[in-house]
C-alpha positions in Angstrom: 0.0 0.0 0.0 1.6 3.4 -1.5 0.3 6.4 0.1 -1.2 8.4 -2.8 -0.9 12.6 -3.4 -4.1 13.8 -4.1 -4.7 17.3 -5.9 -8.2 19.7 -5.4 -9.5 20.9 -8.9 -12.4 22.8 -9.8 -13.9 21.8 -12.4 -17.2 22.7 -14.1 -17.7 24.4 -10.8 -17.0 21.6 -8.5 -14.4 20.5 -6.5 -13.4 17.5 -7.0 -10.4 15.3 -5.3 -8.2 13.4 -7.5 -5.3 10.6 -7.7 -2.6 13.0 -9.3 -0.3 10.6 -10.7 -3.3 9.1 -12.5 -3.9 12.5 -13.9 -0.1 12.6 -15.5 0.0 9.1 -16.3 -3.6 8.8 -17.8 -4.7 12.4 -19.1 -7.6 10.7 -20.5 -9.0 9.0 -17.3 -12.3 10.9 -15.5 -11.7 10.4 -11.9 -12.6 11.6 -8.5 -14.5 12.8 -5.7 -16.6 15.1 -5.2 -15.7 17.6 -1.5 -18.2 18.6 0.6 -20.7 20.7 -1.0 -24.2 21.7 0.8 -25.7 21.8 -2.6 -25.0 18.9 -4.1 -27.4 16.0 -3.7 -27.6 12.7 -4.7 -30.9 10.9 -4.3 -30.9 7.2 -3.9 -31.1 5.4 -7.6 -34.2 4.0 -8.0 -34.3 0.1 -9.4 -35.5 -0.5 -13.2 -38.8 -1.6 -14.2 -39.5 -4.1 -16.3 -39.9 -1.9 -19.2 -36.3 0.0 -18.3 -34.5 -3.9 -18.5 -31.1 -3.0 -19.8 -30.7 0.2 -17.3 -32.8 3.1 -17.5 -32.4 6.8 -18.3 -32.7 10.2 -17.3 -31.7 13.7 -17.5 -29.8 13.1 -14.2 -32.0 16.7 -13.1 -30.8 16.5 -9.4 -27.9 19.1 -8.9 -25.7 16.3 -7.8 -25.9 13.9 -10.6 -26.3 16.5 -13.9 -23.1 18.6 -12.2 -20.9 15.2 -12.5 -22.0 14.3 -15.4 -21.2 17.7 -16.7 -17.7 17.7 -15.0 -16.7 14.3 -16.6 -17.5 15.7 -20.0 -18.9 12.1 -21.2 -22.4 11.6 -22.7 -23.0 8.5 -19.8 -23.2 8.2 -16.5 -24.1 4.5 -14.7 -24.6 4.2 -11.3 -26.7 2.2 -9.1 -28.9 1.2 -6.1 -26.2 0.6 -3.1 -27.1 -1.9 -0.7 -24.3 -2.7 0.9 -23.4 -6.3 -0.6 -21.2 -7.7 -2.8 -23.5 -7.6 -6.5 -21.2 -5.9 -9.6 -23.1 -3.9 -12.6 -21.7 -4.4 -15.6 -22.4 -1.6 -18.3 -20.9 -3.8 -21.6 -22.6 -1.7 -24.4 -23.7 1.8 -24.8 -25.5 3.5 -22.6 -28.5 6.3 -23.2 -27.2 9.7 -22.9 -27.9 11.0 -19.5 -28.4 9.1 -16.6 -28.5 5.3 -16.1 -29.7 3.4 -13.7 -28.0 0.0 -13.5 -29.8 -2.0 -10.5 -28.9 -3.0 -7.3 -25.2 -3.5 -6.8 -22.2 -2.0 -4.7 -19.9 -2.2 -8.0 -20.2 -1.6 -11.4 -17.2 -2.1 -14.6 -16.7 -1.1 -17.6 -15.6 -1.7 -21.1 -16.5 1.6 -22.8 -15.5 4.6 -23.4 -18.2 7.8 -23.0 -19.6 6.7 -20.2 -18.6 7.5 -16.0 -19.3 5.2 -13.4 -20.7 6.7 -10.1 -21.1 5.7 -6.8 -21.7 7.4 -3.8 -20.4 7.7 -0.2 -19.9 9.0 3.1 -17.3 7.4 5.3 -17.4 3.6 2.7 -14.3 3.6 0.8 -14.3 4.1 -2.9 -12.5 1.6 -4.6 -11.1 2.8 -7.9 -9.7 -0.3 -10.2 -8.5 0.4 -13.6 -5.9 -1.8 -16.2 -5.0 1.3 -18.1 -3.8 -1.3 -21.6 -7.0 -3.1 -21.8 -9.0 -0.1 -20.6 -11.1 -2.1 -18.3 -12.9 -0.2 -15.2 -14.1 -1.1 -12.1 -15.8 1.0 -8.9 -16.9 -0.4 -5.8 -18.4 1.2 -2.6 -17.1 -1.0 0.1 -18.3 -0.5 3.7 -17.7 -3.2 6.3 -20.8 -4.9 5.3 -19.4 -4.8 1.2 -16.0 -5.4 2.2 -16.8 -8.3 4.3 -18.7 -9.8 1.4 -16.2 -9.6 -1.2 -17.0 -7.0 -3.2 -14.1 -5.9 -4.4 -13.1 -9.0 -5.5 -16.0 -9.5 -7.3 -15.4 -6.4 -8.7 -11.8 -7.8 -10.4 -13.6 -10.7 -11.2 -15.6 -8.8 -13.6 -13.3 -6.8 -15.0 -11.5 -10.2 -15.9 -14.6 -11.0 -17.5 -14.2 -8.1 -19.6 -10.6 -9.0 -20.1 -8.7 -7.1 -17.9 -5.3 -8.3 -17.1 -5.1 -9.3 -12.9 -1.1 -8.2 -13.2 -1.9 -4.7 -14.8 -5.0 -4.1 -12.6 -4.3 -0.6 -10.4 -6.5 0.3 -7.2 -6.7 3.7 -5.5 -8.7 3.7 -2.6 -10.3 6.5 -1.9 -11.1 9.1 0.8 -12.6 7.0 3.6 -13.1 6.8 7.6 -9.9 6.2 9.2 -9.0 3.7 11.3 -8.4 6.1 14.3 -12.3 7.6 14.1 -14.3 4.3 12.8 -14.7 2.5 16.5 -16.9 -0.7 15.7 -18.7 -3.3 17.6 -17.7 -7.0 17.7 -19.9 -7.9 14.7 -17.5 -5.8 12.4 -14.2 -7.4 13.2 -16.1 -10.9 13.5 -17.5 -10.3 9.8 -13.8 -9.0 8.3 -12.1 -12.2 9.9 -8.7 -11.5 10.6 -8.5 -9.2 13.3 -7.3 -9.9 16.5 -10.8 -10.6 19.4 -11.1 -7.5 21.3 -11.0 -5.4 17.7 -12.1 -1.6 18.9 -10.8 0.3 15.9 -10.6 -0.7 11.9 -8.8 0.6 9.6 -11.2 -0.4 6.4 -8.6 0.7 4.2 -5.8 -1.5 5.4 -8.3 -4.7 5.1 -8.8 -4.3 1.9 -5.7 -3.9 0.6 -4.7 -6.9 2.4 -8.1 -8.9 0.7 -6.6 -7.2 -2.6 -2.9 -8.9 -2.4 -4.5 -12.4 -1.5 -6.6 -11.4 -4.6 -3.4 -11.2 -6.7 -2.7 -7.4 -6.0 0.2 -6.4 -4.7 0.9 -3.5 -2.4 2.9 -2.0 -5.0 -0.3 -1.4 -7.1 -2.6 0.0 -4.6 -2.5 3.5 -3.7 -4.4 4.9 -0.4 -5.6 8.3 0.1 -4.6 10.0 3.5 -7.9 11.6 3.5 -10.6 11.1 6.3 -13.8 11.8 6.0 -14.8 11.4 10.0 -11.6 13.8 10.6 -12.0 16.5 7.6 -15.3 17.8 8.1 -14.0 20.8 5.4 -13.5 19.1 2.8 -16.1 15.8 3.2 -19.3 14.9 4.5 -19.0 11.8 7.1 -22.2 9.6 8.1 -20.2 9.1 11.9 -19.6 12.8 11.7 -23.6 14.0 11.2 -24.2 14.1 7.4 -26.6 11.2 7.7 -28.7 12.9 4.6 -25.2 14.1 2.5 -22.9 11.9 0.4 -19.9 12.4 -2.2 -19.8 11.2 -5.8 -16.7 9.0 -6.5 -16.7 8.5 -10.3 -14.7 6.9 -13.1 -14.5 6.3 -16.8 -12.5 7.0 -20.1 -13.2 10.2 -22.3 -13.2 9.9 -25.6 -10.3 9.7 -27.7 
């Protein structure tokens, strides 16, 4: 685990938190998080009907969603219905232009270009998974509940599926509760498995890079943001901090070439 320098930009009027050396290295990669913002909102995702089978779309009208749509510049943005488990969308063709609805999942990867994945959180860690040759994407909203379940590796499992490359496969994790703020009860560390009996304090970030190596993923490719949400109340909204009704957008795709 490689902790990663992360750089504020504004842009299309937001601020948004990035990997920097992903920026330099991969000038065509969308990617970030949205900082705290009181205007912002993100409503939950509804799930399709059967009519909408295939993901349905909208305008994304909510300030929240139509802001990072506009900031990633691409005509598509999939996100889903978080439920805190271990189920992966996969968007594998294109996407109406707007807003998609993908179901109920904690993950969703890509093939595609012109399209931006989007999840949202509030102290869960976004997990952003890229093999940059093969162009294969993957985001995953892993709280202790997710993270316990596997869901990042079902996320790499995917991307496999779209033919990622498991050795070329990077992982940023993102801004997150740290291990200092996020005191748990006995049901977290008994879920994790792992931790030593007794377990007051987990550092979620940590755990998964350590379900990430047995994966196949060394440390060497995972970067880990120094950012807490519980301890940064400027810059992000944290569920153990308050902000039970306020999330960030973490969001990833490929512009157009």
């Amino acid at each position: 685990m490689i902790g990663a320098a992360e750089r504020e930009v504004r842009q299309a009027g937001l601020r948004l938190i990035r990997q920097s050396d992903w920026m330099i290295r991969y000038p065509d990669l969308v990617q970030g998080i949205t900082a705290r913002d009181p205007e912002l909102e993100f409503p939950s995702t509804r799930l399709p009907t059967d009519k909408d089978s295939g993901g349905a779309a909208s305008d994304g009208s909510s300030t929240g969603w139509s802001r990072v749509l506009l900031a990633a510049d691409v005509p598509s943005l999939a996100r889903c219905k978080q439920v805190h488990g271990a189920a992966v969308a996969v968007s594998d063709g294109a996407l109406a232009t707007g807003v998609n609805d993908l179901g109920e999942a904690d993950a969703l990867v890509t093939a595609s270009s012109d399209v931006v994945l989007a999840i949202t959180v509030a102290d869960c860690v976004p997990a952003f998974m890229l093999d940059p040759q093969r162009r294969v994407l993957g985001l995953a909203h892993a709280g202790w509940r997710g993270a316990a379940a596997g869901v990042v590796e079902s996320t790499a499992r995917r991307m496999l599926e779209l033919g990622a490359d498991l050795a070329a496969v990077q992982v940023h994790l993102g801004p997150a509760i740290c291990g200092a703020c996020y005191e748990v009860g006995p049901e977290v560390p008994a879920a994790l498995g792992g931790l030593p009996e007794g377990t007051r304090h987990v550092d979620l970030r940590a755990h998964i890079v350590q379900r990430l190596a047995r994966l196949g993923v060394g440390w060497e490719r995972v970067t880990t943001s120094d950012g807490c949400t519980r301890c940064d109340s400027e810059r992000f909204f944290s569920y153990r901090g308050g902000d039970r009704g306020r999330r960030m957008c973490a969001f990833l795709g490929w512009a157009s070439r």
